[in-house]
N, C-alpha and C positions, 0 to 999 in steps of 0.2 A: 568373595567376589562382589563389586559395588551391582547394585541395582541399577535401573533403566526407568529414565524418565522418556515418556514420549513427548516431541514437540509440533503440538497442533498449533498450525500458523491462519490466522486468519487478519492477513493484510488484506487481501482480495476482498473482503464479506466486511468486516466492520471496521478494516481500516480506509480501504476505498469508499464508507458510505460516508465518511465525514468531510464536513465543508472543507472544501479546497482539493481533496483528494483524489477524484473521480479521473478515473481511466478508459481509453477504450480497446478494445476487444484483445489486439493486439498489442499494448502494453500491457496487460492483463497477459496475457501469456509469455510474453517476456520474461513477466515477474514469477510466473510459477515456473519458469524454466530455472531463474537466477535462485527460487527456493529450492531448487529440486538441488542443483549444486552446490547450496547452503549447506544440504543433507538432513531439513526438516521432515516429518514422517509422517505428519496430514499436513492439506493445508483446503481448506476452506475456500472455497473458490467462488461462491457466493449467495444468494438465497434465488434459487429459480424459480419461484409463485411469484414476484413481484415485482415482475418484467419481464418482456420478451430479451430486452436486449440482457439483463440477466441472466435470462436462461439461454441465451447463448453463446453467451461467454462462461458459463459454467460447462457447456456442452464442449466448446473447442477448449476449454483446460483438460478435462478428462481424458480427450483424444491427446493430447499434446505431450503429457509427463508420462515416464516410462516406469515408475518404481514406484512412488508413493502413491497415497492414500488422498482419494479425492472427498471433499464433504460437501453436500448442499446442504443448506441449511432449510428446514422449513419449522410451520408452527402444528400444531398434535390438530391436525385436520386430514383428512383424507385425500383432499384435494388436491394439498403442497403438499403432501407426501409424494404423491402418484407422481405430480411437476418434479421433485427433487431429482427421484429415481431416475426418470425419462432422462434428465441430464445427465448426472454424474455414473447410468451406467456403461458408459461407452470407457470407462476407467479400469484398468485392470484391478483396482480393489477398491469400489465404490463404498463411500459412508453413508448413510441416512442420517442427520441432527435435526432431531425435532425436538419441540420445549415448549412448555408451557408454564404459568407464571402459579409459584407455588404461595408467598408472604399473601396473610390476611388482606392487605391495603388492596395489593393487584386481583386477589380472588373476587373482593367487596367491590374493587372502584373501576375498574378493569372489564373482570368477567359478570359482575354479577351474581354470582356462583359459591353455592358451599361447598366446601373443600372435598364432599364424597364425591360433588358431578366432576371437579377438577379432577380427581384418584381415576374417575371411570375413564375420561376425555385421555388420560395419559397413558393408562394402561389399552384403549382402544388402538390408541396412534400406533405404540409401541410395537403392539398387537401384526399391526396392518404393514407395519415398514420389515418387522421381520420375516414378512412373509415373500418380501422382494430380495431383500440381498439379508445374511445374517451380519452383516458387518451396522450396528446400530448405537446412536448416542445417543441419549435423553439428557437436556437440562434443565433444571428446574430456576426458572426465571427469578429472580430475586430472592434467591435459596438463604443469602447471609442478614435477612430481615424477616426468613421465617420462621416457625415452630420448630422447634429440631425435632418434636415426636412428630409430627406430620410429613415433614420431611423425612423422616427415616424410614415413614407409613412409605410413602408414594416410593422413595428410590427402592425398598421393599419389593414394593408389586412388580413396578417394569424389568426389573431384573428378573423375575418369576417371567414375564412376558418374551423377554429373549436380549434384552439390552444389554449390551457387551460395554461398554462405558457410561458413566455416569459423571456429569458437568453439575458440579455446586458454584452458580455466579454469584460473587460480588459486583453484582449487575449496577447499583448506584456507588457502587466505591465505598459504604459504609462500614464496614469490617475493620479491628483495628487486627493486627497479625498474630498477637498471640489467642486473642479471643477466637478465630477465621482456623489456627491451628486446633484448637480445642473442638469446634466444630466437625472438621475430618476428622479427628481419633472417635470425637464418639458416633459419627457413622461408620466409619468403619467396623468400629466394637459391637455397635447395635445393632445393623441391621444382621441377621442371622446367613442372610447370603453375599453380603459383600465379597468374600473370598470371587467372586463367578466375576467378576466384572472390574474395570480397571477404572482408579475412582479420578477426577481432571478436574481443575479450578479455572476460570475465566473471572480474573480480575480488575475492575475498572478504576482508572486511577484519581478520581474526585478530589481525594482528599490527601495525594500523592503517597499512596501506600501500593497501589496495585504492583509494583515487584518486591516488595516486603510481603504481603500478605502471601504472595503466590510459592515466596521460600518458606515461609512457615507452613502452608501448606504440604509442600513437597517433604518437609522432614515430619509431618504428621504423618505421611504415608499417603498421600496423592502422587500417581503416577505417570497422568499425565497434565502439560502445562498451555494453556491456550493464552497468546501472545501473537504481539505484529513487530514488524522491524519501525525502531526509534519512538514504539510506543504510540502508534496512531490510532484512532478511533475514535468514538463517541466522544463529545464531551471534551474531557481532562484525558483523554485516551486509556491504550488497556498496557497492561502489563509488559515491557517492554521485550523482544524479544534475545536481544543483544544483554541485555543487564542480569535477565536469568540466564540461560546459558553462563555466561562468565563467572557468575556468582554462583553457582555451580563449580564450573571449574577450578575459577580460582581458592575456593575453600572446600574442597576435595576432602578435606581431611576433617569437614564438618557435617559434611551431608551424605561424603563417601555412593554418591551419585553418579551417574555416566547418563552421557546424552552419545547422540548420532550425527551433531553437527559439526559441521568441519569447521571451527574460529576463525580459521585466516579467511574465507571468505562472509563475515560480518560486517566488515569495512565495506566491504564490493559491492554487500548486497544493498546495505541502505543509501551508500552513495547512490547505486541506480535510481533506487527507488525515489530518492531527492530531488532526482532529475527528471523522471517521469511524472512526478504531480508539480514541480515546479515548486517545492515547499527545502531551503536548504537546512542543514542540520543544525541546531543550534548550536556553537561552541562551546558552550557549554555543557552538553549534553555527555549523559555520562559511556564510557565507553570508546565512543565512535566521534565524539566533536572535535573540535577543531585543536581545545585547552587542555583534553584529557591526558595528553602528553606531553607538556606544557609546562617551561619552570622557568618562572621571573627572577622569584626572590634569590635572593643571594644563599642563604643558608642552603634553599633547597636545591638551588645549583650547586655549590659546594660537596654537602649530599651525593648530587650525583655523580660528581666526576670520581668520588671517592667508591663507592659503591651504587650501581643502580637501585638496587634493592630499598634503598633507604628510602626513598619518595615514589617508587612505582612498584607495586603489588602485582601487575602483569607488562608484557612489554604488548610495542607499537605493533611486531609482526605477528602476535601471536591470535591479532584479528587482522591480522592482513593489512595494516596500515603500513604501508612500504612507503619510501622514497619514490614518485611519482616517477615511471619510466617514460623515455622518449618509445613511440611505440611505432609512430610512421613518419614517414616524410613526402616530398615532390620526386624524389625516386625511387619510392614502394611501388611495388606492383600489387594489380586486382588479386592475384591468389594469395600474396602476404594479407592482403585487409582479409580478405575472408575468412583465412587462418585465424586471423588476429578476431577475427567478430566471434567466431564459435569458440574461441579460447573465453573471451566473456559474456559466452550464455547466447549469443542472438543467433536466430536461426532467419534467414533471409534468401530470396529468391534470387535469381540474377540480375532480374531489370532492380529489386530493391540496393543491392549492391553494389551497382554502377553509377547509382543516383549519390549514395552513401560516396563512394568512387570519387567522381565528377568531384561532390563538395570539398572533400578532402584535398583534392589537389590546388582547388582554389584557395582554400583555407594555406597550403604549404606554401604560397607564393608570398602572403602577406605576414604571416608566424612561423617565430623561429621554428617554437617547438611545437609538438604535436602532443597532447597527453593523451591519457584513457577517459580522460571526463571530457576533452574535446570529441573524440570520436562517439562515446553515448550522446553528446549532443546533438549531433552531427544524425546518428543514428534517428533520433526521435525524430529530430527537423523533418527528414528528407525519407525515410524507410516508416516511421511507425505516423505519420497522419492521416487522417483520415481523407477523401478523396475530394477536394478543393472546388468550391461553388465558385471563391475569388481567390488571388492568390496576387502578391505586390509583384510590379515588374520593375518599378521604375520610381524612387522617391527623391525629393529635393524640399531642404527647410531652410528657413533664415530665421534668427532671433542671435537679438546683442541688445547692445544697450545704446542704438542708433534715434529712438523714439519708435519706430517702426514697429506695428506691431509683427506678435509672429504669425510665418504663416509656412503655408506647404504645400507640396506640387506635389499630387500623389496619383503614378497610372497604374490602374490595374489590370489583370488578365479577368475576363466573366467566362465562365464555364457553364453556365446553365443552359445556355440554350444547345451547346457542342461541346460535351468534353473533350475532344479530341482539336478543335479548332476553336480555341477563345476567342472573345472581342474583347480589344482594346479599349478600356472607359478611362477619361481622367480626369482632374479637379482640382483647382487649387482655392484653398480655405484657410482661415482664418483661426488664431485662439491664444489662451493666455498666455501660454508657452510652447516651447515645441513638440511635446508631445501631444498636449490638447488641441495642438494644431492639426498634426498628423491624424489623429482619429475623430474631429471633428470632419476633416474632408474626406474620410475612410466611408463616415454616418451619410452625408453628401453622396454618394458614389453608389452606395447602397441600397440607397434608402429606408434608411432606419437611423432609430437614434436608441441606442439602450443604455440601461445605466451602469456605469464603471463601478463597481463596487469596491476593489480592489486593486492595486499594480505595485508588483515587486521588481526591483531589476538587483540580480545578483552574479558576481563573475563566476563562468565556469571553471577556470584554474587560476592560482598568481600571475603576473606580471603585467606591467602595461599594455601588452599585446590579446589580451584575455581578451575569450567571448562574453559578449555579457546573455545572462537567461532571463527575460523577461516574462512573469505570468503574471495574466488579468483575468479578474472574474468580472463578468458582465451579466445583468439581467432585462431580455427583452421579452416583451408579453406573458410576463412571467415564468419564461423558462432559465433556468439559471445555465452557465456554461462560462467554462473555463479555456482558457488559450494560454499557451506556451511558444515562445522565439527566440531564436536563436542566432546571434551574429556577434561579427567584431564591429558592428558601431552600432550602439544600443538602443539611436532611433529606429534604427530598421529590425532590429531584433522587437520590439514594441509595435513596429506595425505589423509584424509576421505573427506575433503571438496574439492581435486586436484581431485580427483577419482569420485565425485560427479559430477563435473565441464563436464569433461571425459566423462562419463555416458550421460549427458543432450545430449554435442554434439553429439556422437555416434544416441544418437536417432532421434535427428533431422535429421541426415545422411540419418536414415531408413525410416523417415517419409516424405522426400524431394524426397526420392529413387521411394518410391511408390506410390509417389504422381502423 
């Protein structure tokens, strides 16, 4: 009978802290809803000591998923330990991750610290989180740059201390695979209690190895695998979590491994998640992008019409890459969309669903068809943003090639002083082009000017009739924030997503103010 790998997901904890990625509370639970039907078996939900607003969005994960395994993450202190628990135990089976930084360089440049205060600080932590829930990880921070006797010392002791998992990272991605492979056999061999404890790699991908090192891992005898969808994170990102899974599956008869993931929903998951940070998949990417199924050349057309097998090692549905269904129209009704929203994971109120509602039918007036990435759009736009300082009522642009420059008529709705009864502001301003027209009288209206760091606009499905998704990263007073928009004409999808942007920072203003 094949063995059981466990799949610890931490999109939420370290794929979320990476630039461009950041979520709010409510897309955060979405996405642990969309991993929970994935059928991942932890997922990481995020490090509660290093925000409130972290720690409450690891608080409403735990209450939210029904079956899996919640983690906060904290560092081998008392303090985030206490913080982690407080969150994650409203979880039907909460984790405690705590870690501390084990290689010479981090002990020396880091801590300060000789590696016996390190042994003590670990085996304390260990010590203190089993004494909350016995469900406990330890990892040893930069494990594949350190000692492997010292490493063997330390994963040694917290296992005596009550540590039910043990995380060896390739924390800077320097591992090569079969060296990362050699590493697990001989913890395993050596430490004398390995058998107690279930051993998981956390791969980072620097040097594009972290889903390599993480299968050699897995056939040294690591059992469980820490990974994000399409491979987000730190840096160069971590392990991806689409590429293990498959690479698993598809060479079954290599690793003779079982996971608990359901494949057809691989596709689903990371298309969401594409949509929720505003970041799309690269076509390239392997697996899930746009090429992976993809045959120009002639031979390997040829190839396939004679036998699939010849050029494709898995098919399209076996992650759920289907032929895009029509899923609504102008004569759906509110109980089909609701169907239809809990059939892909959203859980949403009435008033959320009638807004969702409302969009969608204007949307069927003007588009043939309706997809499933229309409506997660649609979803984000209108049901998952946060609660509107301004919001566009009313835009008008002109630019051509008349001499004129461009420029823009932009009214908006103000909510600060009544959310319930906005005032009407509006402006018309000046700029290189139309969009810098648009958010230069956005800045006007606001008053503010912050800096555009970033702006992507990419269509939400084929055809000329497509949404376009627009995300901007902006920096005002130094707080950074992210905006996403959504429409079929792509300036107004860019001033919903500049206005979004706008909105985030303004609240973190109020939440720093009263803090």
């Amino acid at each position: 009978m094949s063995e059981k790998v466990y799949i610890f997901d931490t999109t939420l904890r370290d794929g979320e802290q990476s630039p461009g990625a950041t979520m709010n509370i409510n897309e955060k639970i979405t996405m642990a809803r969309q991993l929970e039907m994935l059928g991942v078996d932890i997922i990481e939900a995020g490090f509660p000591a290093a925000s409130q607003g972290d720690f409450e969005a690891v608080k409403e994960i735990a209450q939210s998923v029904d079956k899996i395994q919640v983690a906060g993450l904290c560092r081998a202190l008392i303090s985030d330990i206490d913080r982690a628990y407080e969150a994650v135990k409203y979880a039907k089976n909460p984790r405690i991750h705590t870690f501390i930084a084990t290689s010479d360089i981090h002990m020396k440049h880091k801590f300060n610290k000789e590696p016996a205060e390190i042994l003590e600080m670990a085996k304390k932590a260990v010590r203190h989180a089993v004494s909350l829930t016995p469900n406990v990880e330890f990892s040893a921070e930069d494990a594949s740059r350190s000692r492997w006797e010292f490493l063997a010392e330390i994963v040694e002791a917290v296992i005596n201390e009550g540590a039910t998992t043990i995380n060896i990272p390739d924390t800077v991605g320097y591992a090569q695979p079969e060296e990362f492979g050699r590493l697990i056999a001989y913890l395993l061999k050596t430490v004398p209690n390995s058998h107690k404890a279930v051993f998981s790699v956390h791969c980072h991908n620097d040097l594009g190895l972290a889903t390599a090192n993480t299968l050699a891992a897995i056939k040294a005898g690591a059992r469980q695998a820490e990974v994000t969808l399409s491979g987000i994170g730190e840096r160069a990102g971590n392990a991806s979590l689409e590429e293990v899974v498959m690479g698993l599956h598809t060479r079954k008869d290599y690793y003779d491994i079982e996971t608990s993931i359901v494949t057809e929903q691989l596709f689903p998951a990371c298309r969401r998640l594409a949509s929720t940070i505003g970041q799309p998949i690269s076509p390239y990417k392997a697996i899930v992008g746009a090429n992976a199924f993809a045959h120009e050349s002639g031979i390997h057309q040829d190839g396939m019409l004679k036998n699939r097998q010849t050029y494709e090692i898995m098919t399209p549905e076996s992650i759920g890459k289907k032929g895009t269904s029509i899923v609504l129209g102008k004569h759906s009704g509110r109980n089909a969309l609701g169907s239809k929203l809990r059939e892909m994971g959203y859980e949403l109120n009435d008033d959320q669903i009638a807004e969702v509602f409302k969009a969608i039918k204007i949307l069927a007036d003007k588009k043939e068809q309706i997809f499933d990435e229309d409506v997660e759009a649609l979803v984000l736009e209108k049901a998952y943003r946060i609660h509107d300082l301004f919001r566009v009522k009313d835009l008008s642009v002109f630019s051509g090639t008349s001499g004129v420059s461009p420029h823009a008529a932009v009214v908006l709705e103000d909510f600060r002083k009544d959310k319930d009864n906005p005032v009407e502001i509006r402006e018309v301003g000046f700029g290189e082009g139309p969009i810098n027209a648009v958010f230069s009288t956005i800045n006007k209206l606001v008053g503010g000017n912050p800096k555009l760091e970033l702006y992507s606009v990419n269509a939400v499905t084929g055809g000329a009739d497509a949404q376009g998704a627009v995300m901007v990263h902006i920096v005002d007073d130094g707080i950074k924030s992210i905006g996403r928009g959504s429409d079929e004409d792509i300036i107004v999808a860019s001033a919903k997503a500049y206005i979004n942007a706008i909105n985030r920072v303004e609240r973190m203003k109020q939440e720093k103010h009263n803090a």
